[in-house]
N, C-alpha and C positions, 0 to 999 in steps of 0.2 A: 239879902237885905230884908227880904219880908218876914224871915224865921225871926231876925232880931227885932224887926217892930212889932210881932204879931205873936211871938214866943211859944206859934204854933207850929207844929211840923206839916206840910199839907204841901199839895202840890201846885204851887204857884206859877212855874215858868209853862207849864205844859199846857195853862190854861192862857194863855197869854194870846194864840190863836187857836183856829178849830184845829180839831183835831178829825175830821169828819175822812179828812181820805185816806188815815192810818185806819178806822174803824171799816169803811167802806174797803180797803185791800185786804185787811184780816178778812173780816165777814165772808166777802167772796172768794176766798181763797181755799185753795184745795184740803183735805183732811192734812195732810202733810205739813202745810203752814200751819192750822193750825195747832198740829202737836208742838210745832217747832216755838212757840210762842207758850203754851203749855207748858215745856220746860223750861224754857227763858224764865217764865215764872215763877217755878221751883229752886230758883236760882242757878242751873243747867247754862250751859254754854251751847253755841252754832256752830259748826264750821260749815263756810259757803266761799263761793268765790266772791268778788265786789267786781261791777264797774263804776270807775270813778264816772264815768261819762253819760250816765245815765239820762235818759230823753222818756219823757211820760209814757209815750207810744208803746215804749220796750215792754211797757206794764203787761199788757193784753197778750205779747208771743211771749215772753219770760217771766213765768212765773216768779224764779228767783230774783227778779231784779228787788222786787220787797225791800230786802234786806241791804244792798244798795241804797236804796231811798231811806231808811231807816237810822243807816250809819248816817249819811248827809245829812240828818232832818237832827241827832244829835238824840235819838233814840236809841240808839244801841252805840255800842264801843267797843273799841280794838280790844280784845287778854294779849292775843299774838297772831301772826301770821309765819307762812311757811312759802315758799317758793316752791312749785311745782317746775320742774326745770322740761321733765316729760310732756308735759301740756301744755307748758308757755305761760303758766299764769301764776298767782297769789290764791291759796286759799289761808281766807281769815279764820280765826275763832275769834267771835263778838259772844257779847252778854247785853242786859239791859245797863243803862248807862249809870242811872242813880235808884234808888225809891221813888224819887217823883215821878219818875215815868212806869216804874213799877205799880204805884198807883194810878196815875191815868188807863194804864191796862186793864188794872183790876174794874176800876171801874167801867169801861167799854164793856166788857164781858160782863156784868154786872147787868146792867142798861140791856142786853139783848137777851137773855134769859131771864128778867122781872117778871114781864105780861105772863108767858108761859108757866113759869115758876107758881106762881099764883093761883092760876087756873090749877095746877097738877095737883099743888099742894091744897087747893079745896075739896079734890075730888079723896086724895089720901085721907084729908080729915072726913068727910061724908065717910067713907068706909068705915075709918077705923070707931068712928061714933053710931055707927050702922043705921046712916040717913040713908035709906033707900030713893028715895024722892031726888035728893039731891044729884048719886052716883046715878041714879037714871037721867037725868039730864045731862050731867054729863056726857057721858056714852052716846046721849042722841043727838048733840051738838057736837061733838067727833063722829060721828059716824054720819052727820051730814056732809058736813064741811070737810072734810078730810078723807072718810076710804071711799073706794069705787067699786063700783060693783064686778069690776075688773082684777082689782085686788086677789078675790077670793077664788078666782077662775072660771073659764067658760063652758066647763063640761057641765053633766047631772051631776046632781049631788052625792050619790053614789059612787061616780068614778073621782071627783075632785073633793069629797070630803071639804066644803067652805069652814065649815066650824074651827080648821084646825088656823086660818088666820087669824080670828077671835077670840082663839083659847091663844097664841102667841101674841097679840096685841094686849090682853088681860094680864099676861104672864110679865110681861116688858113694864105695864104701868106698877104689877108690886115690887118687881125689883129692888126697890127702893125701900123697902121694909125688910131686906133680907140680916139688916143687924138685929132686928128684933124679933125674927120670926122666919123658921125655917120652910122657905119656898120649894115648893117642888109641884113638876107638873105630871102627866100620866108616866108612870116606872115602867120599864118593860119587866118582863119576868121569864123566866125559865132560862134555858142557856142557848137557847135560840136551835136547838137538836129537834124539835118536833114539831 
């Protein structure tokens, strides 16, 4: 109803309540959820088992209940299921249910890489405008707030080489230039005989 009064396509029903403990179960969720939501949004499919009976609690020992609460909540949707006759159970294949909730996703994921996003992308532009001022402050408000002096190891310098966290930390931030510019960090050389 709202697409024909508003002759917008947009995601109206998902906003209708929060959506705070789909974002808060993605978020805290293992690397696995979220690849598994990663593909949901490539438009990739799940297979998972469900329970219908699912109780909040489950959240905290079953990781997979997610998608249980998911299917229920009218975020994801049956393609098919299969009967495991061996293990006594149903495993589903679900998808995302529509676009609207495709966008409500996009957007959660969206919302938690902004601030970051931001911050990463000023330091990419300081570099590549070669603001030294800039990229140094950056560096120094990471390297406050974020590595430890644990990070680099507890021996001499000598025997733990710290530099080489810093040179793989430095390496990680240009990544992200590697379409326009061929990165590469110290080569080894010879055939390793001498």
């Amino acid at each position: 109803m709202n697409y024909l009064d508003k002759r917008r396509l947009s995601a109206y029903w998902v906003n209708t309540s929060s959506n705070s403990l789909v974002d808060h179960l993605v978020r805290r969720g293992s690397k696995n959820i979220k690849m598994d939501v990663e593909n949901l949004l490539k438009g990739g499919t799940l297979e998972t088992r469900i329970d219908e009976q699912i109780v909040f609690d489950q959240m905290e020992q079953d990781e997979m209940a997610i998608w249980s609460l998911f299917l229920a909540g009218g975020y994801l949707k049956v393609e098919s299921y299969v009967s495991d006759e061996e293990l006594g159970e149903e495993l589903y294949r679900l998808l995302l249910t529509n676009k609207e909730v495709y966008i409500m996703f996009k957007g959660l994921i969206r919302k938690w890489f902004s601030k970051s996003s931001a911050e990463y992308n000023g330091f990419m532009k300081a570099m590549l405008c070669n603001d030294i001022e800039a990229m140094n402050a950056y560096m120094n408000e990471i390297a406050m707030t974020t590595i430890s002096f644990f990070d680099t190891g507890k021996k001499t310098s000598e025997e733990e080489e710290p530099e080489r966290f810093y040179h793989g930390f430095v390496l990680g931030l240009l990544v992200d230039l590697s379409d326009r510019y061929i990165i590469t960090s110290n080569r080894e050389s010879g055939d390793s005989q001498s």
